[in-house]
C-alpha positions as CSV (number, residue, x, y, z in Angstrom):
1,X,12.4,-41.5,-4.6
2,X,9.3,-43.1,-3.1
3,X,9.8,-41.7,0.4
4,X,10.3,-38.3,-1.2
5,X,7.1,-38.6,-3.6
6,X,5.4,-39.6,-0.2
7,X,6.7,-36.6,1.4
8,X,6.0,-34.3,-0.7
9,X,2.0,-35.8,-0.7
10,X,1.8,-35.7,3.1
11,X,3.4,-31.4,2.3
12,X,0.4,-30.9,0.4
13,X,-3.2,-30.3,2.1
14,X,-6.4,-31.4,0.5
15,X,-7.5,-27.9,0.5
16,X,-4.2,-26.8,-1.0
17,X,-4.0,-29.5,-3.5
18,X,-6.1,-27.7,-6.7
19,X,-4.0,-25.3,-6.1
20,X,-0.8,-27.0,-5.9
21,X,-1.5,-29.0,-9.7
22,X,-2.6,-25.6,-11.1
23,X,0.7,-23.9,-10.7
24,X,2.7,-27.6,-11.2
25,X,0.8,-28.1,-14.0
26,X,1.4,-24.5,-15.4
27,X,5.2,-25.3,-15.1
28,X,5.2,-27.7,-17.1
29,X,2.6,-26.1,-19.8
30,X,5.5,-22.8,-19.9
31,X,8.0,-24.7,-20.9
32,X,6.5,-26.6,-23.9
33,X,5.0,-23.1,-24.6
34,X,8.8,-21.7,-24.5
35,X,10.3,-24.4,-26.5
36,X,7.3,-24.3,-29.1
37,X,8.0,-20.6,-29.4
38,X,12.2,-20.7,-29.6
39,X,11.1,-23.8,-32.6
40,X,8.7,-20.7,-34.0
41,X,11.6,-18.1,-34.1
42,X,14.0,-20.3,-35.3
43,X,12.2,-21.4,-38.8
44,X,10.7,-18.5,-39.4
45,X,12.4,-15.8,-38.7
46,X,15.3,-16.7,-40.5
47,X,12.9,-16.6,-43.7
48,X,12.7,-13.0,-42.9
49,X,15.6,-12.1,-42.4
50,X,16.0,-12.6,-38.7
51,X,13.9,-9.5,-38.0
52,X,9.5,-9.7,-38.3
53,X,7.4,-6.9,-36.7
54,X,5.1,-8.0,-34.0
55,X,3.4,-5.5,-32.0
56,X,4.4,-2.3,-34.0
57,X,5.8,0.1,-31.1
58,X,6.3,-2.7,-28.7
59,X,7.9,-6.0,-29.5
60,X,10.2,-6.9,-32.3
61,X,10.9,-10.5,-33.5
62,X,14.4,-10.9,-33.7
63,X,16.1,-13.9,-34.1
64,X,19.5,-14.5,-31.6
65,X,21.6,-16.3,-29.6
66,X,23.5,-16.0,-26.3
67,X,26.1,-18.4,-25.3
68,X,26.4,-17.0,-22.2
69,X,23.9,-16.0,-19.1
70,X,22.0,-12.3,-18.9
71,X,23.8,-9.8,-21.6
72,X,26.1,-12.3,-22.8
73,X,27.9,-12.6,-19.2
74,X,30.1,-15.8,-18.7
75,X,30.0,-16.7,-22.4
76,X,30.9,-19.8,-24.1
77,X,31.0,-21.2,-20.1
78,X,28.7,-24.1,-21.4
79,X,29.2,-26.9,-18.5
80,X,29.0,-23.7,-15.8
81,X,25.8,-22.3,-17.3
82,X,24.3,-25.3,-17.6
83,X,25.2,-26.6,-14.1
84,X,24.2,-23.4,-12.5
85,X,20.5,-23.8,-14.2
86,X,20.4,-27.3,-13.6
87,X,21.1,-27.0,-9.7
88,X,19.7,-23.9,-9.0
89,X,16.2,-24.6,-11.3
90,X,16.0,-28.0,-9.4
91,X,16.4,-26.5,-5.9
92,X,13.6,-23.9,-6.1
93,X,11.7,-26.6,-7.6
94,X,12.2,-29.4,-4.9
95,X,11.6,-26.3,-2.3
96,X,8.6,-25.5,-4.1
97,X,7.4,-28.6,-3.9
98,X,8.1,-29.4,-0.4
99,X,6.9,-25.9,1.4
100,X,4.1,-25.9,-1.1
101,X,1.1,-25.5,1.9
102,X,3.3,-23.8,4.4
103,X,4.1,-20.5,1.6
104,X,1.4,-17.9,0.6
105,X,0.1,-18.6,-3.1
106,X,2.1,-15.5,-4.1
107,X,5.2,-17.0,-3.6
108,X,4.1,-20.0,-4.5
109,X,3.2,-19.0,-8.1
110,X,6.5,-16.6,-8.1
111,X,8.7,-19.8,-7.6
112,X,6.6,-22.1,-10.4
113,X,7.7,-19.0,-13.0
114,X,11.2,-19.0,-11.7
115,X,11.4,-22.4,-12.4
116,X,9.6,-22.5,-15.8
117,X,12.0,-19.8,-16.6
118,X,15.2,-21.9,-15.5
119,X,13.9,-25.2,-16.6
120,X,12.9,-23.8,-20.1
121,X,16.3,-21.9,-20.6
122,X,18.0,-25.0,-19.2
123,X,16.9,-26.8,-22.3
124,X,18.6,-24.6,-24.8
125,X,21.9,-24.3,-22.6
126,X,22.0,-28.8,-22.7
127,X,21.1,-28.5,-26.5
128,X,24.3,-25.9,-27.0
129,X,26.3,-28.0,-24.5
130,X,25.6,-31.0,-26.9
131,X,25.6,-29.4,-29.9
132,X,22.5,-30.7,-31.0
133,X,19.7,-29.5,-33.7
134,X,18.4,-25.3,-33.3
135,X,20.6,-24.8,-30.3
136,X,24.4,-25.3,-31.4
137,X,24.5,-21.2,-31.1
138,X,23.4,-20.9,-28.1
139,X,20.3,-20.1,-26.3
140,X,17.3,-19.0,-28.7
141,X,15.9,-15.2,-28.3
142,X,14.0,-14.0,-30.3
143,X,11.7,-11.0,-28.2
144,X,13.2,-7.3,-28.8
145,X,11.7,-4.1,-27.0
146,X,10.9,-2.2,-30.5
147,X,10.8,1.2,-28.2
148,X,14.5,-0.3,-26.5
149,X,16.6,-2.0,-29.0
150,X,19.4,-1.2,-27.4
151,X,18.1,-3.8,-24.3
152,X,19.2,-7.6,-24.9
153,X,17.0,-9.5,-27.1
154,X,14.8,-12.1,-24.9
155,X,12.5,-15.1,-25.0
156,X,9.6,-16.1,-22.6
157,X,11.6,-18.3,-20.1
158,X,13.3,-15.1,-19.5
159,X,10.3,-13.3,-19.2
160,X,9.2,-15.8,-16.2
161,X,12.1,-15.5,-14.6
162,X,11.9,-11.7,-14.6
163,X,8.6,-11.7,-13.5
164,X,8.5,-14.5,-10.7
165,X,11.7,-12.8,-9.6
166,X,9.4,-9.1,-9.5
167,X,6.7,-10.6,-7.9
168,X,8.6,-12.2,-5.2
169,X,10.2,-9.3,-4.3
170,X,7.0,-7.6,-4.4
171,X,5.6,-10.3,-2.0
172,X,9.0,-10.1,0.5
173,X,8.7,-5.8,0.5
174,X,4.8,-6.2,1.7
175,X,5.6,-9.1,3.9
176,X,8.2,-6.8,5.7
177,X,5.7,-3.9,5.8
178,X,2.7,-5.4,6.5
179,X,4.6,-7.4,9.6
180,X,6.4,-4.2,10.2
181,X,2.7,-2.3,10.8
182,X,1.7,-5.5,12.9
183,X,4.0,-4.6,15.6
184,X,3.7,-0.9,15.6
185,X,0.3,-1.5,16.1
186,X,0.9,-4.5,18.6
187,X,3.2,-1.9,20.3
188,X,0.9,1.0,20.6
189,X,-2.3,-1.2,21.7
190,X,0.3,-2.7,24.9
191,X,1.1,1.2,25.5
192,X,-3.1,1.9,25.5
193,X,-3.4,-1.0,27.9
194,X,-1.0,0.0,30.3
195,X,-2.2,3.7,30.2
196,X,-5.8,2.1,30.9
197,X,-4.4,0.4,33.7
198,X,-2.8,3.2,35.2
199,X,-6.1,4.9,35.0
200,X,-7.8,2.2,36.6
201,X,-5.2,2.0,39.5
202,X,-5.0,5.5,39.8
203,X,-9.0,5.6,40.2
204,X,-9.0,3.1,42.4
205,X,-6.4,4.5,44.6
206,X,-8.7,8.3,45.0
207,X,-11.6,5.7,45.8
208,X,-9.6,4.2,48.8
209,X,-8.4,7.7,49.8
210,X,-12.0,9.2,49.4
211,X,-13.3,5.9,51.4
212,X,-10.9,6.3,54.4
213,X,-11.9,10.1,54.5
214,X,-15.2,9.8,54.8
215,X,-14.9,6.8,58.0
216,X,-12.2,9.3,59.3
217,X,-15.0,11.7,59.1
């Protein structure tokens, strides 16, 4: 643990490092803010019903819960879903923190949501696994589209996921493009070269021929 604690220290630049406890830091701050929220939904929205208005037109509080992965997939799989969080959450997370300085901040901060959103998920699925307290149902939801009900209900580690997941694809399409322009342009600049050079050797060549004319003359 040392020697990896150590590694991870020597990954990490001094000029990367505010950086770097920023987006740790916010890792750690989304998932007390998702567990404080799923806590929220699960007191008081069963007061009212299990349905509150939030943003009239936008979001709907609505208290659920899903036993299985996105739109109920795999359901009532508890050690699977958990597993698969648990290995998959602390993978990104131990790559994260070991290509920290060697990634563009992008991805960087597209990794830190994906594993907020994993990590604060991965709470509910070990409290349903258990059995214990608010999540013995399942994993807590409580975020509905009010202009969509007919999309799954959601809570904010979903919402990181969705969004480091967007952004990193975002980052990957302009990556491809931007590299893809490089070499076009990398391509057409050796093509200008070489028909400079042509020119060149083709001037020089009349200047011989014009050279030996005029001592022939």
């Amino acid at each position: 643990m040392k020697k990896f604690l150590l590694g991870i220290r020597d990954s990490v630049s001094r000029k990367e490092l505010p950086y770097f406890l920023a987006f740790t830091i916010g890792i750690v701050v989304l998932i007390i803010l998702d567990v404080l929220t799923k806590y929220f939904a699960y007191w008081n929205l069963s007061s009212y019903g299990n349905v509150m208005d939030a943003v009239p037109g936008l979001f709907n509080f609505v208290l659920a819960f899903n036993n299985g992965a996105a739109w109920g997939i795999m359901a009532d799989l508890k050690w699977l879903l958990t597993l698969l969080s648990l290995f998959v959450g602390t993978g990104i997370f131990v790559f994260y923190l070991c290509r920290f300085s060697k990634m563009p901040k992008v991805y960087a901060l597209s990794l830190a949501l994906i594993v907020a959103g994993a990590y604060g998920n991965l709470v509910d699925r070990i409290g349903y696994w258990a059995g214990l307290g608010i999540y013995q149902n399942g994993v807590i939801d409580f975020l509905q589209f009010a202009f969509w009900t007919s999309f799954p209900v959601f809570n904010l580690a979903d919402s990181y996921l969705t969004i480091g997941v967007f952004l990193l694809l975002v980052a990957f399409i302009v990556s491809f493009l931007r590299g893809r322009m490089q070499r076009k342009d990398a391509a057409e600049a050796e093509i200008d070269v070489e028909n400079l050079t042509q020119k060149v050797l083709r001037e020089q060549s009349k200047e011989t021929e014009n050279g030996e004319e005029s001592r022939s003359d």
